[in-house]
C-alpha positions in Angstrom: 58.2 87.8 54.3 61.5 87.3 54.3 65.1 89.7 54.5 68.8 88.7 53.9 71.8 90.6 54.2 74.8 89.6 53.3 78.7 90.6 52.7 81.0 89.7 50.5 84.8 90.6 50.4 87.4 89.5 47.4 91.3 89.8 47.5 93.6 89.6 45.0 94.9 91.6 41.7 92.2 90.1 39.0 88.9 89.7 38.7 87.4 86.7 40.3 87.4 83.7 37.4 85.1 81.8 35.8 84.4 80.2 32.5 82.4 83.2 30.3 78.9 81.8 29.8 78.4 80.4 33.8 77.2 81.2 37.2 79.0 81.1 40.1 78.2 80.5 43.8 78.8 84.3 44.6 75.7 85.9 45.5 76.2 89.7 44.6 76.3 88.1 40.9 73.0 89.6 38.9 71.4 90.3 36.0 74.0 93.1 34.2 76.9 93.1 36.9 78.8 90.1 37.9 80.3 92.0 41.2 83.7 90.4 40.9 86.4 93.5 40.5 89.7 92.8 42.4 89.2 93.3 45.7 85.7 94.5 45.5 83.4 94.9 48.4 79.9 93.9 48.1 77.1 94.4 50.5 73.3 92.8 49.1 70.0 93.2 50.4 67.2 90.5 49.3 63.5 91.0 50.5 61.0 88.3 49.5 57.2 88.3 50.0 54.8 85.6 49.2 51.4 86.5 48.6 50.0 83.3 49.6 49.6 84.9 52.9 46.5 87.1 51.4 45.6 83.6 49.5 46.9 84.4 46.1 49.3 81.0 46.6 52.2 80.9 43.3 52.5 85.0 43.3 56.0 85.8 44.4 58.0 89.2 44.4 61.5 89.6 45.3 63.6 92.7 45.3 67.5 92.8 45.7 69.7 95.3 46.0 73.8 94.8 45.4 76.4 97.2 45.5 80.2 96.9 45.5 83.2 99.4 46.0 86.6 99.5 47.5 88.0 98.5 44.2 91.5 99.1 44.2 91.6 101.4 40.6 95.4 100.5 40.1 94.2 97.4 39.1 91.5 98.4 37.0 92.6 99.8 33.0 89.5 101.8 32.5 89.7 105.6 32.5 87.2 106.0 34.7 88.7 103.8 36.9 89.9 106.3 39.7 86.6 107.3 40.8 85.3 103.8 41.4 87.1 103.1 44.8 84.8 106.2 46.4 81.4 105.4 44.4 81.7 101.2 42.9 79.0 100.4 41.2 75.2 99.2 42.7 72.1 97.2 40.9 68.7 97.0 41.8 66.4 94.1 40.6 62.7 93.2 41.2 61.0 90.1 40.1 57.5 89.2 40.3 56.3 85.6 39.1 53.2 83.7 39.5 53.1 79.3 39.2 50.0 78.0 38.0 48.8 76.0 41.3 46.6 73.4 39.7 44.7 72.5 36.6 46.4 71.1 33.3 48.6 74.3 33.2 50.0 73.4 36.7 53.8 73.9 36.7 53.8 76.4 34.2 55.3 79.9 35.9 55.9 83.3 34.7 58.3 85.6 35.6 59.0 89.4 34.6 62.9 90.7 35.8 63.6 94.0 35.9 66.8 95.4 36.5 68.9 99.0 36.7 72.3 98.8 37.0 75.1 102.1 37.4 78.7 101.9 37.2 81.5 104.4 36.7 83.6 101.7 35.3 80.9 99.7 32.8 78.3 101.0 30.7 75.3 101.3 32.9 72.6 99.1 31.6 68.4 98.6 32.2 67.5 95.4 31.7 63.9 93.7 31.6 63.3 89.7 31.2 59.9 88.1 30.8 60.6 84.0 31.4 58.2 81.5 31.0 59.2 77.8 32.9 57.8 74.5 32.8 58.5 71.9 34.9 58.0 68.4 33.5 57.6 65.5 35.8 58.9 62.1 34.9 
């Protein structure tokens, strides 16, 4: 079992940058919302259990929680942009996976995402992923 909480505070007029089509190392960034508004706030809650502790070892379930205000509106051009600075936006994922432990299969995972995301500035959005990995060992 494990719990994170973390803060994250931006400055500036613009939305933080980075090339369309990447990550980057900020960790309010999810599924739907990137978190990045000018000046936004962000508070995120991440619990993780691993079932391996009632011996089902390679079944993992995570759920986050993310949600960012204090957006200065001025800088946003939306027209809902005014309300945003008293309610920002918030996105709540779960994850459960399970990694094949041994066998001919072993290294193959499976992972199902969920995600709910509201904003008064963006189109709110639910999201589901199924993922399938492999992880091949030269």
């Amino acid at each position: 079992m494990n719990l994170r909480i973390r803060y994250q505070k931006a400055w500036g007029d613009t939305p933080f940058a980075f090339v369309n089509g990447t990550d980057s190392y900020l960790f309010g960034e999810s599924l739907v919302s990137t978190f990045t508004a000018p000046n936004e706030r962000v508070w995120f809650a991440r619990y993780d259990y691993d079932f391996a502790v009632l011996g089902l070892p390679g079944l993992l379930f995570t759920a986050r929680y993310v949600k960012g205000d204090d957006v200065d509106p001025e800088l946003l051009t939306t027209r809902q942009a005014a309300a945003l600075r008293l309610t920002g936006e918030w996105e709540r994922m779960t994850d459960i996976s399970y990694a094949i432990q041994s066998g001919p299969a072993k290294g193959l995972a499976f992972q199902w995402c969920n995600s709910t995301n509201r904003s008064i500035y963006a189109d709110n959005a639910n999201e589901n992923r199924f993922i399938m990995r492999y992880i091949f060992n030269f």
